[in-house]
N, C-alpha and C positions, 0 to 999 in steps of 0.2 A: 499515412496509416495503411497498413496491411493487414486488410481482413483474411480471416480464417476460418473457415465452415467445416463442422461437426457433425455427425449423425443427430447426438446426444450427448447430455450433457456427460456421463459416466463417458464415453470414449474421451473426450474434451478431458476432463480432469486426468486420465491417463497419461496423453501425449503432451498436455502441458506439463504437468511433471519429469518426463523422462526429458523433455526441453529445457526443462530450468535446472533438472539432475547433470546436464550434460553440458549445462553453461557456470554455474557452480565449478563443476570439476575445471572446468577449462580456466579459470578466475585463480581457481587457487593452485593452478600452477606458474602462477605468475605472481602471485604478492603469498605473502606470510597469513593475511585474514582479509578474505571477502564481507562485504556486508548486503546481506537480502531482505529486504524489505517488503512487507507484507500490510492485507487489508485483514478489517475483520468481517462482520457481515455473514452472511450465510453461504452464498455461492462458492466462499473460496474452499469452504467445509472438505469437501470430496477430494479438492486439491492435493488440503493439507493429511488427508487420506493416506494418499497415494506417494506423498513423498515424503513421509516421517519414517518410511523403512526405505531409504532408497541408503545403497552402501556409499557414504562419504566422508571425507574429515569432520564430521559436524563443529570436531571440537576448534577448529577453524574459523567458523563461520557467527555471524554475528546478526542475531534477527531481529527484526524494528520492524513497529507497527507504522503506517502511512500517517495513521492517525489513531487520535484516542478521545473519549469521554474523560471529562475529568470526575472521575468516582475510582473505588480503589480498586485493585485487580481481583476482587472477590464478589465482585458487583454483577447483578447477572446481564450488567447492557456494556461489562466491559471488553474491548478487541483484546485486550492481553490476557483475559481470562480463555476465548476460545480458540486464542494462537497457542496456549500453553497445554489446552487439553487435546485441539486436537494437529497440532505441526508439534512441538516440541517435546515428543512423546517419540518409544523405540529408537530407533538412530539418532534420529534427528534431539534426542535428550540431551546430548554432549553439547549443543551449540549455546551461545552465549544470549540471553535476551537484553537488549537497550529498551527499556521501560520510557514513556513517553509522561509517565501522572509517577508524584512523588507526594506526600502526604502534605499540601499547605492547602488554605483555604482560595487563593488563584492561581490561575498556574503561572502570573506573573512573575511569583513568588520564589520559584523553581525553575523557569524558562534555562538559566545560565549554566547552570547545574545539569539538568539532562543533555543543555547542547556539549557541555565538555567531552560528557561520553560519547556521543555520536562523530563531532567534529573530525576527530582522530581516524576516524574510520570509510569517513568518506571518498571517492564517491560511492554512492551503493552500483554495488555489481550486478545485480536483477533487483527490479522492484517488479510487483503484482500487483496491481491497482483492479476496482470496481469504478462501476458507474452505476448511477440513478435516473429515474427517470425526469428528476430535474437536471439533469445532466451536470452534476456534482461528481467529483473525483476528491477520496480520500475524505476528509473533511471542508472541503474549500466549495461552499454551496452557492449558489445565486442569490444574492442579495445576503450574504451574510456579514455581520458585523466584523472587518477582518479582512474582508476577501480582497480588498485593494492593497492591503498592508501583504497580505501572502501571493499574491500574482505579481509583484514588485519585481521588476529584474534583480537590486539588490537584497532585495527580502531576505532577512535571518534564517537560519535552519528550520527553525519553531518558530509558528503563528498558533497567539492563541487568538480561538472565532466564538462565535454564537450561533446554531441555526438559529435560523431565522422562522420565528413563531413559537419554537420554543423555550427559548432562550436557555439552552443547551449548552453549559460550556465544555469547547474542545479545545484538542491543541492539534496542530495536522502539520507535516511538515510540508514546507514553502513549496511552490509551482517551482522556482527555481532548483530546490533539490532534488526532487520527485523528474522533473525534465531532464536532470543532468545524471540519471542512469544509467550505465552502459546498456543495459538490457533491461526495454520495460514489454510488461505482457498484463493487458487487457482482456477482463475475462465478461462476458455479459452473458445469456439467456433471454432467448424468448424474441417474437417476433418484434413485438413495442421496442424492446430495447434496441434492435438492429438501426429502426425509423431512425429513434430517439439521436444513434453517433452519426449516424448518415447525417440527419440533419444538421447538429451540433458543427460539424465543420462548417456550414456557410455563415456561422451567427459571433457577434464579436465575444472576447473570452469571459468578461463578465458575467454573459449571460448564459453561456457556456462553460464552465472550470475544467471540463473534461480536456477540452483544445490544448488546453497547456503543455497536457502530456504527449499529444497524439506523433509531435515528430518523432519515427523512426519507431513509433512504437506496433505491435502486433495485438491484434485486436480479433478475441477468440471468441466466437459465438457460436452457441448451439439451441437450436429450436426447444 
């Protein structure tokens, strides 16, 4: 894990972008279509700010959410609803989105179906992940219905879970895909949350989901 300290968060959402703009570009000089995978949540907001005009092949690149709710993309607690308003807008309009919820009543029902689109396009070239303050990553939460079937070394692309107390159905992609990024970037906020990854590394992964991702990955924090 390589932490990264920020003033704030607005500079933080700056140079992470011109980092991921400059890893993108570097990707697609090398394959035909990159795929960048993304959270939804609030922090990544400014992110997605700051790099929906950055100049690139958008029409290249191929955008996936970590995870999703399963409710439709017009729902207001859906990630594809605020990856679409606010990343996939100005430049960044050209690029392709892989949808994670397709209209059945479990996402069992669809699991094969979304993996086809994504399969082709793996691995992802940068993923952005968050963290919680139960030190969940993506949708893969501590004690969730699921989380042993998606931290599986051979775990499917798609696990669908439940948090836990809610009983919230998600689908998040496996520890195994999300690990297997060429470029992952960690974005947190706030003193708690610094504790919260510090600590997270000495605790086993279960109780931790965030650990899965942490090899090699950059972990960007600002007070």
């Amino acid at each position: 894990m390589n932490l990264i300290e920020y003033p704030d968060s607005e500079l933080m959402a700056i140079d992470v972008a011109s980092l991921i703009a400059d890893e993108l570009n570097e990707a697609l000089h090398h394959h035909e279509r990159v795929l960048f995978a993304v959270p939804g949540g609030t922090t990544p907001g400014p992110l997605f700010d700051d790099l929906c005009g950055v100049d690139l092949d958008w029409s290249r690149v191929d955008v996936l959410p970590t995870d999703e709710r399963w409710v439709p993309e017009d729902h207001p607690r859906s990630n594809a609803r605020l990856i679409k308003e606010r990343l996939l807008v100005n430049q960044a309009a050209k690029a392709r989105y892989l949808p994670l919820f397709a209209a059945a009543h479990q996402p069992q029902e669809v699991l094969a179906e979304l993996e086809s689109l994504i399969a082709p396009e793996l691995p992802i070239a940068v993923a952005v992940l968050g963290m919680g303050l139960d030190m969940h990553t993506a949708s893969l939460f501590p004690e969730a219905e699921g989380l042993e079937a998606a931290l599986d070394a051979h775990a499917p692309i798609l696990v669908p879970l439940q948090q836990p107390g809610s009983g919230e159905q998600r689908v998040s992609l496996s520890a195994r895909v999300l690990e297997g990024a060429l470029s992952k970037h960690v974005l947190i906020t706030g003193a708690e949350k610094r504790q919260v990854i510090e600590n997270a590394v000495k605790l086993p992964v279960a109780q931790a989901p965030i650990r899965a991702v942490l090899t090699g990955a950059k972990v960007h924090w600002a007070n």
